[in-house]
ZALUMFI-137467 format. One line per field, with one value per residue (C-alpha): residue number from 1; x, y, z. Coordinates in nm, 3 decimals, always signed. Layout:
<sites>
nr NUM / ...
c1 X / ...
c2 Y / ...
c3 Z / ...
</sites>
This chain:
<sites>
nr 1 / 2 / 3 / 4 / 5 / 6 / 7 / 8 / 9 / 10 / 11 / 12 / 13 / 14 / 15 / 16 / 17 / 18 / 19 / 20 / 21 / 22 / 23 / 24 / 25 / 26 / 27 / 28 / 29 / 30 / 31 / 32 / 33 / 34 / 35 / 36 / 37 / 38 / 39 / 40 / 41 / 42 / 43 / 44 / 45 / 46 / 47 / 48 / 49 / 50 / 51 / 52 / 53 / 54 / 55 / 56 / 57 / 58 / 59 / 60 / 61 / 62 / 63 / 64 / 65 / 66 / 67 / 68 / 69 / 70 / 71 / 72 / 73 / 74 / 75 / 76 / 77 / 78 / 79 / 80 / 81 / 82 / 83 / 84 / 85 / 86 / 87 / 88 / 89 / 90 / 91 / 92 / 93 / 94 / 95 / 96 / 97 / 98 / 99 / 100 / 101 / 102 / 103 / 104 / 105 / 106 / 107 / 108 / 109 / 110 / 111 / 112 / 113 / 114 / 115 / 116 / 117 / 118 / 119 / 120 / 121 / 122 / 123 / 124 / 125 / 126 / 127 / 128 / 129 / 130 / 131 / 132 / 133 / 134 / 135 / 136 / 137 / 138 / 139 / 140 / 141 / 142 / 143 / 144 / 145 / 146 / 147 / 148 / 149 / 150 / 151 / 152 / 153 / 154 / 155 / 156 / 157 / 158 / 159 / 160 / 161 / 162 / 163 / 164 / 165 / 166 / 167 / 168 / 169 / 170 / 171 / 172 / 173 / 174 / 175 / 176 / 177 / 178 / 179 / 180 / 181 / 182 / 183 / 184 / 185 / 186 / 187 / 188 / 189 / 190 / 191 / 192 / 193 / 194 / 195 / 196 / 197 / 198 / 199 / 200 / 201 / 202 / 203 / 204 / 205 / 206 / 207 / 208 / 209 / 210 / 211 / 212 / 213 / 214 / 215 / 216 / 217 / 218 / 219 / 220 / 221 / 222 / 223 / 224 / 225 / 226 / 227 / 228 / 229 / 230 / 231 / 232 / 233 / 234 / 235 / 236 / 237 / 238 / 239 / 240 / 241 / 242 / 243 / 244 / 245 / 246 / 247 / 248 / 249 / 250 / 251 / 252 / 253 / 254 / 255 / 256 / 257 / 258 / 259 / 260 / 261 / 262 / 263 / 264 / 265 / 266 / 267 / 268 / 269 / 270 / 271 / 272 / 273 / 274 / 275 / 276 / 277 / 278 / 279 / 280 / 281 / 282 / 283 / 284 / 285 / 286 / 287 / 288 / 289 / 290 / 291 / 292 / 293 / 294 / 295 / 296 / 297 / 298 / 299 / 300 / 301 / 302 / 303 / 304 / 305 / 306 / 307 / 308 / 309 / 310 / 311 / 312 / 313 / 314 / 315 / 316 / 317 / 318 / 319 / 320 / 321 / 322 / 323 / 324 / 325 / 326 / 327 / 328 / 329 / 330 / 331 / 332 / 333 / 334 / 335 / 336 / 337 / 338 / 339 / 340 / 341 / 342 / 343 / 344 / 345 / 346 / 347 / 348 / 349 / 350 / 351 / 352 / 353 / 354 / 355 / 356 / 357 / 358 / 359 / 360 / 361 / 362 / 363 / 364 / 365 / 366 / 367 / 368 / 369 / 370 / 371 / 372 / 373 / 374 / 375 / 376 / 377 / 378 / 379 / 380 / 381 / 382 / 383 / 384 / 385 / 386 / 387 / 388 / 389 / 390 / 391 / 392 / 393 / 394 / 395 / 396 / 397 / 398 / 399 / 400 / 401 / 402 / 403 / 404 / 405 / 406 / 407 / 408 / 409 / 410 / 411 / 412 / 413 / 414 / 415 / 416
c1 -0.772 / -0.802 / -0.985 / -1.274 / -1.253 / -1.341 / -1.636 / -1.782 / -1.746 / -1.939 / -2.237 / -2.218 / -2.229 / -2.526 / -2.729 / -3.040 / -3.041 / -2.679 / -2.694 / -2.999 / -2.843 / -2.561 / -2.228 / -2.247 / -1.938 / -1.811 / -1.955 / -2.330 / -2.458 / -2.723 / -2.608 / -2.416 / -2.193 / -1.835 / -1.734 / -1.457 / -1.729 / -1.966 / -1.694 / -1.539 / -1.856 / -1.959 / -1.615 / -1.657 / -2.007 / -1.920 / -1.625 / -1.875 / -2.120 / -1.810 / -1.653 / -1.295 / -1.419 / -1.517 / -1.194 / -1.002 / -1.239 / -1.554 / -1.477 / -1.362 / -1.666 / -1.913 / -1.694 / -1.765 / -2.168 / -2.152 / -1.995 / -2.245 / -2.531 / -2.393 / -2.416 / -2.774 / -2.840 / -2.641 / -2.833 / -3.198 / -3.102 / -2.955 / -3.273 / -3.519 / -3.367 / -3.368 / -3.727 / -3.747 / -3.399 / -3.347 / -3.551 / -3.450 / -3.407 / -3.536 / -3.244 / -3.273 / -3.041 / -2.987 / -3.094 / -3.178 / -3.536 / -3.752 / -3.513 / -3.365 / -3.091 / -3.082 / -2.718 / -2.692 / -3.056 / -3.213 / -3.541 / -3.710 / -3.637 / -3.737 / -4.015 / -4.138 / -4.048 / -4.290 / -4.561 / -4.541 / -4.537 / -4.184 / -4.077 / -3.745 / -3.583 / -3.254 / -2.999 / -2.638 / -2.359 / -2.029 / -1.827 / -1.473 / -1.630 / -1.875 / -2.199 / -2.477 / -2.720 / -3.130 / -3.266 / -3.587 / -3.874 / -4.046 / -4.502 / -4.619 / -4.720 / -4.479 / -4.186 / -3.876 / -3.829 / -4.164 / -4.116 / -3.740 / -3.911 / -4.193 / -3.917 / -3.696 / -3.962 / -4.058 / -3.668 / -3.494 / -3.215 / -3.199 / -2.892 / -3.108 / -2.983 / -3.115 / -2.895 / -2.739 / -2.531 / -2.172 / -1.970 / -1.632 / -1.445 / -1.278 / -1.277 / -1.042 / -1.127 / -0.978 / -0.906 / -0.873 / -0.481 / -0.164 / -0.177 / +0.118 / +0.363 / +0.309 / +0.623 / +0.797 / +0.703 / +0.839 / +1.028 / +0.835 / +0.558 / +0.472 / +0.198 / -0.112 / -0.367 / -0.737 / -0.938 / -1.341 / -1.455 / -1.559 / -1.332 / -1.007 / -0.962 / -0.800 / -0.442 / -0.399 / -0.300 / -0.408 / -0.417 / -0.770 / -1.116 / -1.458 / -1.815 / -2.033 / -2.302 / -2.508 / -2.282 / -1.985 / -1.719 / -1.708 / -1.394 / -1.422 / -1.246 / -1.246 / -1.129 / -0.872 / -0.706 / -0.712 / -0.532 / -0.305 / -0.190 / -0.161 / +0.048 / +0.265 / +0.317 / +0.483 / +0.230 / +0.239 / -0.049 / -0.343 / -0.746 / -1.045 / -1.374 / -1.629 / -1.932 / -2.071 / -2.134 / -2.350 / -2.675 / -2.808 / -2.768 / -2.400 / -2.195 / -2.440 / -2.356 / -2.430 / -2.194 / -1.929 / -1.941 / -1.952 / -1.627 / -1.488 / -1.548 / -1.387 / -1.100 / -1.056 / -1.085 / -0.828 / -0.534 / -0.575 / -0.530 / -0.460 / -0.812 / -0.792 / -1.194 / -1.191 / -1.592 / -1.805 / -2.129 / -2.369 / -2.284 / -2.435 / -2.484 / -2.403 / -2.092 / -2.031 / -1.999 / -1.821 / -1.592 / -1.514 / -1.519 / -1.233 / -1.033 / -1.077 / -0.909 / -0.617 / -0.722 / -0.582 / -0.851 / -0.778 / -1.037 / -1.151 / -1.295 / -1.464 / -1.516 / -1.791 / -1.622 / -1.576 / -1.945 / -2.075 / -2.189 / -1.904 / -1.825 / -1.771 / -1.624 / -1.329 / -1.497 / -1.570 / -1.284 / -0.942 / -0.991 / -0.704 / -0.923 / -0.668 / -0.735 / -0.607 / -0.324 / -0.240 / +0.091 / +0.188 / +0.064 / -0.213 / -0.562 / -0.780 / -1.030 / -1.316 / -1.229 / -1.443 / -1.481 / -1.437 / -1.485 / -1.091 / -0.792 / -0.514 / -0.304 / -0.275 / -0.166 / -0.124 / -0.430 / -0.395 / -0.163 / -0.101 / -0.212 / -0.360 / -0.467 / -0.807 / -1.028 / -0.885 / -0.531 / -0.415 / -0.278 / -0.537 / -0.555 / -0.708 / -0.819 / -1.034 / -0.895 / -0.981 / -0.621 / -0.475 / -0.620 / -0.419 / -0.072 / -0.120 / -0.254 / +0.078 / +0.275 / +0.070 / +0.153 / +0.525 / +0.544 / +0.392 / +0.658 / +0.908 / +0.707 / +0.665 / +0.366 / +0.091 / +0.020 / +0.360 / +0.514 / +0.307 / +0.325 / +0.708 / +0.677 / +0.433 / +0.549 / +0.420 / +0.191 / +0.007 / -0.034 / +0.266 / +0.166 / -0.138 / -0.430 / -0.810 / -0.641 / -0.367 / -0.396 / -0.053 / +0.139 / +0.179 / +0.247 / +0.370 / +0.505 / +0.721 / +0.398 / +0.264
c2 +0.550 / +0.519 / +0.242 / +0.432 / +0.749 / +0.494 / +0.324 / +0.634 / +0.825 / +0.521 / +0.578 / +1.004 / +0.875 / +0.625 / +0.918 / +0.973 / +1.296 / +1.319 / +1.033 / +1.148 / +1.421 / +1.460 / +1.576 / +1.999 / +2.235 / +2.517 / +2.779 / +2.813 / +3.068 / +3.258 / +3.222 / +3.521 / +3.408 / +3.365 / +2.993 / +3.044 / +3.216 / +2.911 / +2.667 / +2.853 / +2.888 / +2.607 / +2.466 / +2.736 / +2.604 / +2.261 / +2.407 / +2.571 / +2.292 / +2.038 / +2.258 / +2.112 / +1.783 / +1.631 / +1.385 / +1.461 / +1.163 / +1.267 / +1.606 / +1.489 / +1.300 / +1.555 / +1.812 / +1.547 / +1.508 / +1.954 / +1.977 / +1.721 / +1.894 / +2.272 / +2.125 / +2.001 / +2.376 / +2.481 / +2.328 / +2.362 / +2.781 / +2.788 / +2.579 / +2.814 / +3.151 / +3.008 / +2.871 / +2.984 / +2.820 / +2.500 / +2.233 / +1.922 / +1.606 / +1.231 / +1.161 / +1.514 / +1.667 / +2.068 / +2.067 / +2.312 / +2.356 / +2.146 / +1.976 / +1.649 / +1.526 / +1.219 / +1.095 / +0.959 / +0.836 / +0.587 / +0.638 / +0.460 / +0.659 / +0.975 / +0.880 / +0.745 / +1.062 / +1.269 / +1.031 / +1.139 / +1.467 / +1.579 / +1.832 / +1.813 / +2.191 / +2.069 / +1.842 / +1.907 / +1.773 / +1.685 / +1.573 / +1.494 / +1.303 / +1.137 / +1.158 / +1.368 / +1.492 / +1.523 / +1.846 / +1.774 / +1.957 / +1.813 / +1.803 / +2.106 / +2.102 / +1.833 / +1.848 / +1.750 / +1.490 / +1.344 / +1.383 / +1.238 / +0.914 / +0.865 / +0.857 / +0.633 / +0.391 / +0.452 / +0.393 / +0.192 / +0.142 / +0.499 / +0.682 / +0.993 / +1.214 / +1.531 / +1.879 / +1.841 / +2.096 / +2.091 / +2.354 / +2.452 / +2.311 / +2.595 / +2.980 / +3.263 / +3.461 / +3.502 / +3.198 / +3.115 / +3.009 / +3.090 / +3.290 / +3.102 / +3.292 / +3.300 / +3.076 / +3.150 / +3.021 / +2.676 / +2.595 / +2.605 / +2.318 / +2.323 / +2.047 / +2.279 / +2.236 / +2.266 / +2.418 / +2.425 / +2.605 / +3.015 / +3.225 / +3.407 / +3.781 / +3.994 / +3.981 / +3.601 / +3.519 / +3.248 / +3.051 / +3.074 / +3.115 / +2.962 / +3.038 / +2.762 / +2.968 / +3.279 / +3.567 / +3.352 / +3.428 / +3.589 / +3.645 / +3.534 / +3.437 / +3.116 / +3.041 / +3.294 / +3.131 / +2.839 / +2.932 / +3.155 / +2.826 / +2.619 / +2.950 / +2.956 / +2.603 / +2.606 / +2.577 / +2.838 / +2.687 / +2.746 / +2.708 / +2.756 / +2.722 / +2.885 / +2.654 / +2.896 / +3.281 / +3.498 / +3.264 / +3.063 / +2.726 / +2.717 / +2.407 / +2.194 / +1.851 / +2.004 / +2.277 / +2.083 / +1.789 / +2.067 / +2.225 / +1.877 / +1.833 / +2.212 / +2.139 / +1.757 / +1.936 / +2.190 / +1.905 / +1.915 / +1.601 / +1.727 / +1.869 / +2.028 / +2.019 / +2.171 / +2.082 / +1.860 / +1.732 / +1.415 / +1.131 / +1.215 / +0.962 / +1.266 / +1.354 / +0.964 / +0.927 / +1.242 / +1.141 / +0.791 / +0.902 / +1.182 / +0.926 / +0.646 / +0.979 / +1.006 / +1.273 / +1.293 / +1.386 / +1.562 / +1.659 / +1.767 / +1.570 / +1.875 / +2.012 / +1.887 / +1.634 / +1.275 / +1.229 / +1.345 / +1.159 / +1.071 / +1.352 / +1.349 / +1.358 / +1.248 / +0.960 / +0.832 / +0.542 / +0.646 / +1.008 / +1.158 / +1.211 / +1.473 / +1.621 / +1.912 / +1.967 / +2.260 / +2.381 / +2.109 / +1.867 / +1.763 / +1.669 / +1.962 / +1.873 / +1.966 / +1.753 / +1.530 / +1.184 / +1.006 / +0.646 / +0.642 / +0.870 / +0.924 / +1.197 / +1.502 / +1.853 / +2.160 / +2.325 / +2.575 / +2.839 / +2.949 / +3.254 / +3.283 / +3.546 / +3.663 / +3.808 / +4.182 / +4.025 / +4.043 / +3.760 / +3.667 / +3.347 / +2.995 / +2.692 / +2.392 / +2.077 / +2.322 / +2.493 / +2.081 / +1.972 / +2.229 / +2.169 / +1.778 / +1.881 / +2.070 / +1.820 / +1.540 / +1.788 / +1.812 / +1.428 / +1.458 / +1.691 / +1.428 / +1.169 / +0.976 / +0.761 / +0.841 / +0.793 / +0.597 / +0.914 / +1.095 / +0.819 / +0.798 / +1.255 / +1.141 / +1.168 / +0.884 / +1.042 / +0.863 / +0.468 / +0.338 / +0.313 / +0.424 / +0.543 / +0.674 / +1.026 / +1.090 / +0.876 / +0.729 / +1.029 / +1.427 / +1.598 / +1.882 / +1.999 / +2.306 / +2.510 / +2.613
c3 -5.351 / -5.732 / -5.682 / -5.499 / -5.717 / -5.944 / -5.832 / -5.650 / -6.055 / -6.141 / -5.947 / -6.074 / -6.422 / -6.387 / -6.208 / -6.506 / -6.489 / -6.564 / -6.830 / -7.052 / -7.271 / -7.460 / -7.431 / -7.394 / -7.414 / -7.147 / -7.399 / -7.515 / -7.751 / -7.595 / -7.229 / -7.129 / -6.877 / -6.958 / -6.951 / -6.696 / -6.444 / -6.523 / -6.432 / -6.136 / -5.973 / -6.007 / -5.851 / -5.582 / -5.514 / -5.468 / -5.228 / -4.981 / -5.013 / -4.877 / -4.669 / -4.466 / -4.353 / -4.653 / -4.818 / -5.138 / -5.266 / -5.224 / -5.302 / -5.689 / -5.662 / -5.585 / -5.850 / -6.127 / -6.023 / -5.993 / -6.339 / -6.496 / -6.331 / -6.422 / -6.806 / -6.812 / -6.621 / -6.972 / -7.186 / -7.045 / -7.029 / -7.408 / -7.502 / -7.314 / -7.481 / -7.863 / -7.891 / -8.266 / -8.346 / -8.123 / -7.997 / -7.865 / -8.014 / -7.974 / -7.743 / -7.563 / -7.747 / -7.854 / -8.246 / -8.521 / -8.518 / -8.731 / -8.971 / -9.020 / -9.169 / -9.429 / -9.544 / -9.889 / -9.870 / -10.153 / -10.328 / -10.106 / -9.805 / -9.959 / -10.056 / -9.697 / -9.569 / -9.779 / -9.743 / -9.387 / -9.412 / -9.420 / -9.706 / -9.912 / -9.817 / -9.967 / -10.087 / -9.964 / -10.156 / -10.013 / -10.301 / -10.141 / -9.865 / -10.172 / -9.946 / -9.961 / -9.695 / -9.761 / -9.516 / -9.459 / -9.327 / -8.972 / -9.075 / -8.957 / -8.574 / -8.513 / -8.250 / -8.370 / -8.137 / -8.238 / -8.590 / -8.561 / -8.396 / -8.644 / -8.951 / -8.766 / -8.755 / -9.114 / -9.251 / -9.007 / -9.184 / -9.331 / -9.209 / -9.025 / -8.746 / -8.608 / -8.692 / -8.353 / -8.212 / -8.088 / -7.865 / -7.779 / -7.464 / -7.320 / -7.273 / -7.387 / -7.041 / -6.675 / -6.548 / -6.197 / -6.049 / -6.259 / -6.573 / -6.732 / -7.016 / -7.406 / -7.537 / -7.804 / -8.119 / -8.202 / -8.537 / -8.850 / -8.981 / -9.343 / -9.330 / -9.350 / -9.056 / -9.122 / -8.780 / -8.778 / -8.486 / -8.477 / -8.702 / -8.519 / -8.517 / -8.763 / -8.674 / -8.682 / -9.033 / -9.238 / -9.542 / -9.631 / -9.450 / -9.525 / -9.330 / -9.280 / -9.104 / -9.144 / -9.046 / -9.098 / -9.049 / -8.774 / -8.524 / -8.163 / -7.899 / -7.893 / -8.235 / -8.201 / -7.872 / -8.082 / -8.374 / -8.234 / -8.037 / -8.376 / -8.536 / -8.195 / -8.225 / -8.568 / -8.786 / -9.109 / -9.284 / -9.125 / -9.272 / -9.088 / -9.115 / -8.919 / -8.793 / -8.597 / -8.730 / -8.587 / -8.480 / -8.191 / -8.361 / -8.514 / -8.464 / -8.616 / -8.725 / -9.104 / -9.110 / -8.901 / -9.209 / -9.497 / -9.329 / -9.334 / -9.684 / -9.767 / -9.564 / -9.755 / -10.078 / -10.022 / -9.912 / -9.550 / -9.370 / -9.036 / -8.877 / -8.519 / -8.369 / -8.053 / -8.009 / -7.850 / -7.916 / -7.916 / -8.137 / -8.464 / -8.777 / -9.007 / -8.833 / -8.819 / -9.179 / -9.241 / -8.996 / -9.143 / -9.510 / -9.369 / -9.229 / -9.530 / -9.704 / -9.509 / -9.284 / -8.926 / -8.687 / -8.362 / -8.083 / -7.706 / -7.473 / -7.360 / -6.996 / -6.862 / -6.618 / -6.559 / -6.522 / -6.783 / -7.109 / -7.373 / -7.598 / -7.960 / -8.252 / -8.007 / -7.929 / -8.285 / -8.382 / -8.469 / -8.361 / -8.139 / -7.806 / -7.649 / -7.296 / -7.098 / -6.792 / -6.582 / -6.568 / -6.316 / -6.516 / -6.315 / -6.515 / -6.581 / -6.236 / -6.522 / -6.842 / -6.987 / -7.135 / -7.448 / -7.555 / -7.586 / -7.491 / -7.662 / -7.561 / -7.272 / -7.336 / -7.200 / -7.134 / -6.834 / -6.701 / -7.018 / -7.277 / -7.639 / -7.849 / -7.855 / -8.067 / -8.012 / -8.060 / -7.698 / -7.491 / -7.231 / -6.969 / -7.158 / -6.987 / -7.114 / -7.320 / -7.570 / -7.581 / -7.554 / -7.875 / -8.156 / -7.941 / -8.041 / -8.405 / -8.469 / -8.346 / -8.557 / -8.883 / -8.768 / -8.809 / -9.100 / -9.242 / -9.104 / -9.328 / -8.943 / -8.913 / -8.710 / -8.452 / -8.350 / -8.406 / -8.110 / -7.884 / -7.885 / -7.793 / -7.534 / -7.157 / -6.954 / -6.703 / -6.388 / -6.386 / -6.573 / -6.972 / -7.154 / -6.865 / -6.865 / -6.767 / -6.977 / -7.261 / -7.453 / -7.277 / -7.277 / -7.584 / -7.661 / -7.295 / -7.452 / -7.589 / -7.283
</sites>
């Protein structure tokens, strides 16, 4: 059975459509349905379409190719309402409009960039990470995808990406099946955990708070669920930056590395990212230089499904890739895919605080990804090392040892 879930996912990832764009959260900016609605129609679509007399097979199957398919619908809407703010890049990916990114470019580079046309806007220094990033201008006229493949050519060994945008992998809204109870709050961590996502609501308290977009910060949902998860989990040092604000293109590769640099600077080395995105050569840098610093790196896999493309940062090498279970600790039917997989958590049947401050239903890996950043700064306080620390926590889930499902093993299993 495996086997053929297997091979039958194989031929629902190799489907173009599904494999041309990158990897898109649950929750766009600009579309105005509520993630969990997206998701449970979709699942309620593909339910009607199968009807009884379809196996438990194909029906994951065709769930996988649905949940792909609902994302591209995702992206092609939040694309069509933001024409003045996003565009799509070279590879088809959401981007801010008309810029691209340089990292630490030479001389050279610049200067075969404005011999093309492009314009300097400006230089972006991240000093703890020790790289800085060149915003530059596409020629007027010139799509960004267009533009992005003439300077490519020009500097081939340039590090260049387009401002790519990344989005959260869950919702703080109804969810469908059990609600799950808030648990009590687990024993106090002192190792300080750094969270870039939106910014939580007033009555979540926190070390310190940093915007990293226009109207930032900002309290929503989102980022509320998921540090009021971190705080229930034991952690009493908590810093966020907000990537997203108040406009269409937050979560760009830009702010994301910035708020990695902030968090680096003020002593973090735990960072909880509960985003997903595109591979990025920005973020790919920031990432490494992070790591090279001692930071501990912990993200989503996002919801998209086994079909769709890989998401990152989890994907990017010595990340935590962590991915969501229900309160039965089956695999969320709609999380996604990383290059690796390191650990499960709980991710449904449960509660978090929103942006009002009440409890409310959360689902999406998401919710998973602080629960194994807590525990990662627990070992820390313990002065364990990482990540032998986790895997010895981690419940052994599915195929005997480490699996494409559940990783090195459930963490976490009394936060729910």
């Amino acid at each position: 059975m495996r086997s053929r879930i297997s091979i039958l996912l194989s031929v629902a990832i190799a489907t173009p459509a599904l494999a041309q764009i990158g990897a898109i959260g649950q929750v766009l900016p600009g579309v105005t349905q509520p993630a969990e609605r997206v998701l449970g129609g979709t699942l309620e679509t593909v339910d009607r379409t199968l009807g009884t007399g379809v196996d438990a097979t194909t029906r994951t199957v065709r769930s996988a190719a649905a949940l792909a398919q609902a994302r591209i619908d995702r992206l092609g809407d939040l694309v069509r309402r933001n024409p003045a703010a996003i565009e799509r890049d070279a590879d088809g990916n959401p981007a801010r409009k008309g810029e691209l990114l340089l990292v630490s470019p030479d001389q050279g580079a610049l200067d075969a960039a404005r011999q093309l046309g492009f314009a300097v806007l400006a230089e972006e220094r991240l000093d703890t990470l020790d790289l800085s990033v060149t915003r530059l201008s596409v020629p007027r006229g010139m799509a960004l995808a267009q533009a992005q493949a003439l300077l490519r050519k020009a500097v081939p060994d340039a590090a260049l990406a387009a401002d790519t945008l990344n989005f959260p992998s869950g919702s703080a809204a109804p969810a469908r099946g059990r609600e799950g109870k808030a648990s009590p709050p687990l024993p106090p961590v002192a190792t300080p955990v750094g969270v870039i996502d939106g910014a939580p609501g007033r009555a979540i308290p926190l070390e310190a708070i940093r915007g990293f977009a226009p109207g930032a910060p900002a309290p929503g949902d989102h980022g509320s669920a998921v540090v009021s998860l971190l705080r229930r989990a034991g952690v009493q040092r908590v810093l966020v930056a907000d990537v997203y604000g108040a406009g269409p293109a937050g979560g760009n590769a830009l702010a994301i590395a910035q708020a990695m640099d902030w968090l680096m600077g003020r002593g973090v080395r735990v960072i909880s990212i509960s985003l997903v995105g595109p591979a990025n050569g920005l973020l790919a840098r920031a990432t490494d230089a992070a790591q090279r610093r001692g930071a501990v790196i912990v993200a989503a896999v996002g919801n998209d499904g086994p079909a769709a493309p890989p998401a990152y940062p989890a994907s990017y090498p010595g990340v935590l890739a962590v991915t969501g279970v229900d309160g039965r600790n089956r695999a969320l039917i709609e999380a996604g895919r990383a290059l690796h997989l390191d650990y499960a958590a709980p991710g449904a049947d449960m509660r978090a605080m929103n942006a009002a401050g009440r409890l409310v239903p959360v689902r999406g890996t998401s919710f998973a990804t602080p629960l194994v950043a807590a525990r990662a700064a627990n070992a820390m306080d313990a002065r364990a090392a990482l990540p032998a620390a986790l895997d010895r926590e981690g419940i052994d889930l599915g195929a005997r040892g480490p699996d494409a499902v559940f990783g090195r093993g459930l963490i976490c299993t009394i936060c729910r």
